[in-house]
C-alpha positions in Angstrom: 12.3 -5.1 13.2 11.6 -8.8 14.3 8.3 -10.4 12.8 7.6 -10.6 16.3 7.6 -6.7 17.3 5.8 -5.9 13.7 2.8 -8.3 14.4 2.4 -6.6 17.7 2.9 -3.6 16.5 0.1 -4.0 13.9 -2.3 -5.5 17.2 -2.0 -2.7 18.7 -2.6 -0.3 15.8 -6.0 -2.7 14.9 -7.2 -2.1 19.1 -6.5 1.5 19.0 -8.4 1.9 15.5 -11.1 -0.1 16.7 -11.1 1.5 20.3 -11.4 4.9 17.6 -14.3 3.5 15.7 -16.4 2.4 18.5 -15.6 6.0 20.2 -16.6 8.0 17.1 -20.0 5.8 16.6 -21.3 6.4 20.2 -20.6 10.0 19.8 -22.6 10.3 16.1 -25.4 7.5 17.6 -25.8 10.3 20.8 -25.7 13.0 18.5 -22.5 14.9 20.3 -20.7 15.3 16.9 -21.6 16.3 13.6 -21.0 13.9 10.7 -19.1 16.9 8.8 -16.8 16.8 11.9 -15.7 13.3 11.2 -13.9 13.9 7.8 -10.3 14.9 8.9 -6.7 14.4 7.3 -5.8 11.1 6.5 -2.9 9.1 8.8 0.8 10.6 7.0 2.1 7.1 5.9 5.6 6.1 7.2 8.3 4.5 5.8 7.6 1.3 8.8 3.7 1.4 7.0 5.1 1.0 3.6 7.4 -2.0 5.3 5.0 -4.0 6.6 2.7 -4.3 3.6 5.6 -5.1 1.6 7.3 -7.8 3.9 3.3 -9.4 4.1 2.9 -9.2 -0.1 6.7 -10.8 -0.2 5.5 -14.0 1.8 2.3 -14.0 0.2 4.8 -14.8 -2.5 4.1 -11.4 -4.6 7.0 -9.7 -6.7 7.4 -6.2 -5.0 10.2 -5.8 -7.1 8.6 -4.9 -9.5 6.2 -2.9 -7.7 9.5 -1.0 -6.9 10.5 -0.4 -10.0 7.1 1.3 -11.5 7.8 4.0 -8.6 11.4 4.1 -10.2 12.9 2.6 -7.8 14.9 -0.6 -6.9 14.8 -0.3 -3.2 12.1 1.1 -0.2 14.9 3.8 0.7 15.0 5.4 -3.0 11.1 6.5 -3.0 9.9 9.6 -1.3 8.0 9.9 1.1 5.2 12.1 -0.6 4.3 8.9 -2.6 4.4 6.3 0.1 0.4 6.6 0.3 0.2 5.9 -3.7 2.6 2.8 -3.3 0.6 1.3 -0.2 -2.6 1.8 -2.6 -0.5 -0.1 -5.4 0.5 -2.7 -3.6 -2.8 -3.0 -2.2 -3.9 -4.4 -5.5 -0.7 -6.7 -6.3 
């Protein structure tokens, strides 16, 4: 995926999150949904999530490498996808 189609791909995921936020704090201001109602499964994280963070802590000049290698693995493709969520939360704090 070009850098191009990924940083448009990430716009559009930040307007229809934001276009979700606003939507789900006029219905709890009105009162038309319980706060209860709000707590739902989280997003399934994709390989193409997992990617993107990855590719942004490379430039920042991070070692994902060995990021990679904690999860026992030395490439994206080798970890599975039950643990993508706890590798976005590690790199998160590389």
């Amino acid at each position: 995926m070009s850098k191009i189609k990924l940083a448009l791909s990430v716009v559009e995921d930040l307007r229809t999150l934001a276009i979700s936020i606003e939507t789900l704090a006029k219905a709890l201001l009105e009162g038309e949904m319980p706060v209860a109602a709000v707590i739902t499964k989280p997003k399934e994280v994709t390989l193409e999530d997992v990617r993107a963070l990855l590719t942004a802590k490379k430039r920042e000049g991070k070692s994902v490498t060995e990021l990679l290698n904690k999860f026992g693995a030395s490439k994206l493709t080798d970890i599975d996808p039950v643990r993508y969520s706890d590798l976005l939360e590690a790199a998160g704090e590389i």
